[in-house]
N, C-alpha and C positions, 0 to 999 in steps of 0.2 A: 401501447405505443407502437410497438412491430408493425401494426397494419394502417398506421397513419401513413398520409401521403410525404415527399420529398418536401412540397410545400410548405405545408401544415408541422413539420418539422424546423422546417427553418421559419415559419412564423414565431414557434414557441421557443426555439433557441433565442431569438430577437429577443424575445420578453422575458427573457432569465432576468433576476437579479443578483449578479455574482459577488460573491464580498471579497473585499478588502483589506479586513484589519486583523491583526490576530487575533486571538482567541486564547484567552490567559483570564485562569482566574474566575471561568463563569461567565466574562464578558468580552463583548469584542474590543478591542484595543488598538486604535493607534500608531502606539508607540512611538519615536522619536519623530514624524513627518517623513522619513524619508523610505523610498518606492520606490518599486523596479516595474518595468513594464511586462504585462503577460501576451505572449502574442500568440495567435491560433495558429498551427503550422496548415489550417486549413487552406485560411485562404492568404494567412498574411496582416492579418488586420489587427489591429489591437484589443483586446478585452477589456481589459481593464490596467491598473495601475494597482499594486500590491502591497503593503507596507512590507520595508526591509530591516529586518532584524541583525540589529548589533550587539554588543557585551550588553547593554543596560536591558534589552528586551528579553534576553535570554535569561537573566539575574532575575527578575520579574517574574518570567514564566516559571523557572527553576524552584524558585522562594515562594512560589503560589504551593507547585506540586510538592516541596518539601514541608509547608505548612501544612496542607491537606494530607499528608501520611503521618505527620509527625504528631498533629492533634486531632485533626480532622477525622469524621466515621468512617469514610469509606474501609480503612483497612480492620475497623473491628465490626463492619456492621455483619452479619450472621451471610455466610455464605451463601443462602436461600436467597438473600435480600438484592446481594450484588447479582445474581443470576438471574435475577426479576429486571431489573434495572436492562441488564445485555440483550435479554428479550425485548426489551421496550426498545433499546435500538435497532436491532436487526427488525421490529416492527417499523418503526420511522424511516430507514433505509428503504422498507417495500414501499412503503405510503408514497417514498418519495424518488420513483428508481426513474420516473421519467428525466425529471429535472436534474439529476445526479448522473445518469445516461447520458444528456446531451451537455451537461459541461464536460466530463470525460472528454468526452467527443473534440469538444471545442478547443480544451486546452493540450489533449496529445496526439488529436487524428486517429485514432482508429474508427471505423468504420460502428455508428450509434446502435446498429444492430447485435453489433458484438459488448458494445458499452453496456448494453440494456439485459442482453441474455447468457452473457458470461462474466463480465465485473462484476455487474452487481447482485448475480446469483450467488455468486462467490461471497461477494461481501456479506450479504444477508447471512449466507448459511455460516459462516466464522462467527459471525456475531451470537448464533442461533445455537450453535454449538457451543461456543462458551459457556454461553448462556446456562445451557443445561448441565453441564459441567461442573460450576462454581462450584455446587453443593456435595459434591463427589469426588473429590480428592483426600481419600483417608492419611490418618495417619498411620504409623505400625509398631504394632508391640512384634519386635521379634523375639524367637523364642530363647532362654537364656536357665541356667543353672537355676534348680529352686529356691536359691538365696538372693539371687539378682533379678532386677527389673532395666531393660534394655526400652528404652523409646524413643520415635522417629517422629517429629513436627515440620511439619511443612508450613514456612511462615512465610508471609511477601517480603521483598529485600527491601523495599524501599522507590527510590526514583528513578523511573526505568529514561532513557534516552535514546529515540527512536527516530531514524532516519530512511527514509525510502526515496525509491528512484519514480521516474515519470511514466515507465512503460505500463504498469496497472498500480494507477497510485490509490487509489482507494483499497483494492483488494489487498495488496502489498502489508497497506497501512493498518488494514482489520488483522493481519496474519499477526501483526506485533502488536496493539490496540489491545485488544481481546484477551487473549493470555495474561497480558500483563494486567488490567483491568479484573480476570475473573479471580487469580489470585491474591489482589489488594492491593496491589501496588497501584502507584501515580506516573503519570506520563506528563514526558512533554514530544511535541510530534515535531520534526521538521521534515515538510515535503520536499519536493524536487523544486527548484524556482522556475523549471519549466511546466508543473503541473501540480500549483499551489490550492484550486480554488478548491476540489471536493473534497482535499481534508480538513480544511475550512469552515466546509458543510460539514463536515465529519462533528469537528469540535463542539457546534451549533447545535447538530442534534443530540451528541453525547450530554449536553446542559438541557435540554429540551427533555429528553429520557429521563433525567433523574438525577444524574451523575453530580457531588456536591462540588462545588466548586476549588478549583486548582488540582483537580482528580483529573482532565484529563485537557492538557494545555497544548494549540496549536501555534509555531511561529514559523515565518515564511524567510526567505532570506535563501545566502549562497550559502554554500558546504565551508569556504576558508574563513566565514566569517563565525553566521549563526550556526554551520556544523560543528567549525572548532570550537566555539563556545561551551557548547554542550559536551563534546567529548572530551574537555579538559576540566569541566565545572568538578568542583570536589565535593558537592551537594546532589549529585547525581550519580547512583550507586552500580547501575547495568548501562549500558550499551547495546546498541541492536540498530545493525545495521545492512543495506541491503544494497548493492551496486558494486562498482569495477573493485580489482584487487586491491588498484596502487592507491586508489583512497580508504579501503580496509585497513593497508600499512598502515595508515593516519591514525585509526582509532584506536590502534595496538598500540601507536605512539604516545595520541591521546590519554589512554589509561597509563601507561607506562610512567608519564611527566605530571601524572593527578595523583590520584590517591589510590592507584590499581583498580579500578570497578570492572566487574565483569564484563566480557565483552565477546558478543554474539554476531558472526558474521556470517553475511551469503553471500560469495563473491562470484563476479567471472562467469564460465557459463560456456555454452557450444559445445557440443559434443557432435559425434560423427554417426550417421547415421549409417549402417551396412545393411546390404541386402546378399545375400549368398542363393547359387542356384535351385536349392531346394525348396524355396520361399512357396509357400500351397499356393499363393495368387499375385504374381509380379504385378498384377495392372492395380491388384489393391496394395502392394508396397511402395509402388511409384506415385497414387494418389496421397497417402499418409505420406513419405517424402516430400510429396508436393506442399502438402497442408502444414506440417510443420515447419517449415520454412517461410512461409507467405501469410499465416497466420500472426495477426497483430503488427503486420508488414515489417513480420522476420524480427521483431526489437523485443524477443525473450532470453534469458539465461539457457533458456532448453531448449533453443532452435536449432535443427541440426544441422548444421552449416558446409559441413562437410557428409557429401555422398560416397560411402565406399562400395563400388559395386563390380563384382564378379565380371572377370574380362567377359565370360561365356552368354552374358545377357545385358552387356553396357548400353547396347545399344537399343535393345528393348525398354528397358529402365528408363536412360536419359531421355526417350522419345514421349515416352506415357509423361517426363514430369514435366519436357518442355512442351508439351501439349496442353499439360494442364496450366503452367504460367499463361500459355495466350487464350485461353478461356478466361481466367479472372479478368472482374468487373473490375478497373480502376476507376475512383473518382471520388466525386462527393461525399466526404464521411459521413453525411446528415443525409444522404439518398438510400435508402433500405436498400433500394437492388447492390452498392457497393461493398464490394467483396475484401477489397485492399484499402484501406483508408489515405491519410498521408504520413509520412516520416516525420517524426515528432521535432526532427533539426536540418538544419542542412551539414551537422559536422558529424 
């Protein structure tokens, strides 16, 4: 896809079929009728319409994944088995990185070249990783008196509850997907409502690979509605979650007002980027300054946002990275030569 045209690009963007409904239970769903709009921060236009998940859809999705751990093979099927399965996804991922590249694209603006060659590299190889993994997480006899016997089991918890943001929502989404998935547990996913559709596809392909049904359940929806759903359900055993602080608080609270479930945060983010005058090559410190910043148009937890730079070369520095900003290509996310895509909001 790299060496197709801008054209040819957005012809095949046109002819996506993006879905809609959630994804519970093996099928897509629904749910009560009611939908939020998705819109492309590309150009403004609308994609599609998305089903909105409230208490009943998340009860659904919940009581799918809680069936499928509780009776269900996935968590006794032979660790061989499920690492066969994560390869078959990280294979469907590849089969399918065009079309999974340009909805990215579609629905958060970054630039399809970066969709195609770092999302979905990423996602591939998480899944691929797992994958090979499943079958290799020992357990441990440590060593203990000749009268005793000391033993370490490593068992899945149960119903993981998994929330990601919109700036790499598939990749994000494989980081918690996959772990949770290669050790047996069941998932329910909720994306960003800014950038619901590829774990959608996600869901889709995970039933298409193998995965048995209510093993790995997608619903779309806001964070105070379908988030809080999920972070207070008492049939929902972990947490994991990924975005700002003061909604972190939430899920601390969340577990706190449920039944205490574990709860796994990545919050916040930005760090300061320093260059001191010893640096072996200022014009290559000032490029990586520049690229970290501008890269996925600056909307990472690890963009360095702040430049701390030696009075003795400020101005060498800030010259090399405001030189590099007016090189970068603005524009068209779906035009390969575009180097900056667009802002995934206007807030």
């Amino acid at each position: 896809m790299l060496d197709e045209t801008h054209d040819e690009l957005l012809s095949r963007a046109k002819a996506l079929g993006l879905p809609a409904h959630h994804h519970i239970d093996g099928a897509d769903e629904p749910g009560n009728g009611a939908a939020f709009a998705v819109v492309s921060p590309r150009d403004g236009q609308l994609l599609t319409q998305v089903a909105d998940a409230g208490q009943a859809e998340v009860d659904h999705a919940v009581a799918a994944a809680r069936s499928a751990f509780d009776s269900g093979p996935w968590p006794r099927l032979a660790p061989a088995e499920r690492g066969r399965i994560l390869l078959r996804m990280a294979d469907l991922l590849e089969e399918r990185r065009a079309e999974l590249a340009l909805t990215i694209t579609l629905e958060m603006g970054k630039p399809v070249t970066e969709s195609y060659a770092v999302e979905l590299r990423a996602a591939v190889a998480t899944f691929r990783w797992y994958g090979q993994l499943a079958d290799k997480l020992a357990d441990e006899s440590p060593h203990t008196a000749p009268d005793a016997l000391a033993l370490v089991t490593r068992e899945p918890t149960g119903v993981v509850g998994a929330v990601v943001p919109w700036n790499f929502p598939l990749t994000l989404a494989g980081w918690k997907v996959a772990p949770a998935l290669a050790a047996g547990c069941t998932v329910v996913l909720k994306p960003s409502e800014s950038s619901p559709l590829s774990a959608l596809l996600l869901g889709r392909i995970g039933t298409e690979a193998g995965l048995p049904p209510g093993v790995l359940n997608v619903v779309t929806g806001f964070g105070p509605t379908a988030g809080r759903a999920i972070g207070l359900h008492p049939d929902v055993d972990v947490l994991a979650f990924t975005g700002s602080t003061a909604v972190g608080r939430h899920f601390l609270r969340y577990s706190a007002d449920s039944n205490l479930k574990r709860v796994w945060l990545e919050l916040g983010g930005k760090s300061p980027n320093i260059v001191l005058p010893d640096a072996p090559d200022l014009d290559r410190a000032a490029a990586t300054a520049a690229w970290g910043i501008f890269f996925n148009q600056g909307e990472m937890c690890t963009a360095p946002s702040r430049l701390l730079v030696h009075s003795s070369i400020a101005e060498r520095v800030t010259e090399a990275v405001v030189r590099r900003a007016e090189e970068l290509r603005i524009g068209d996310p779906l035009d390969p030569a575009t180097e900056m895509g667009a802002l995934a909001g206007e807030t």
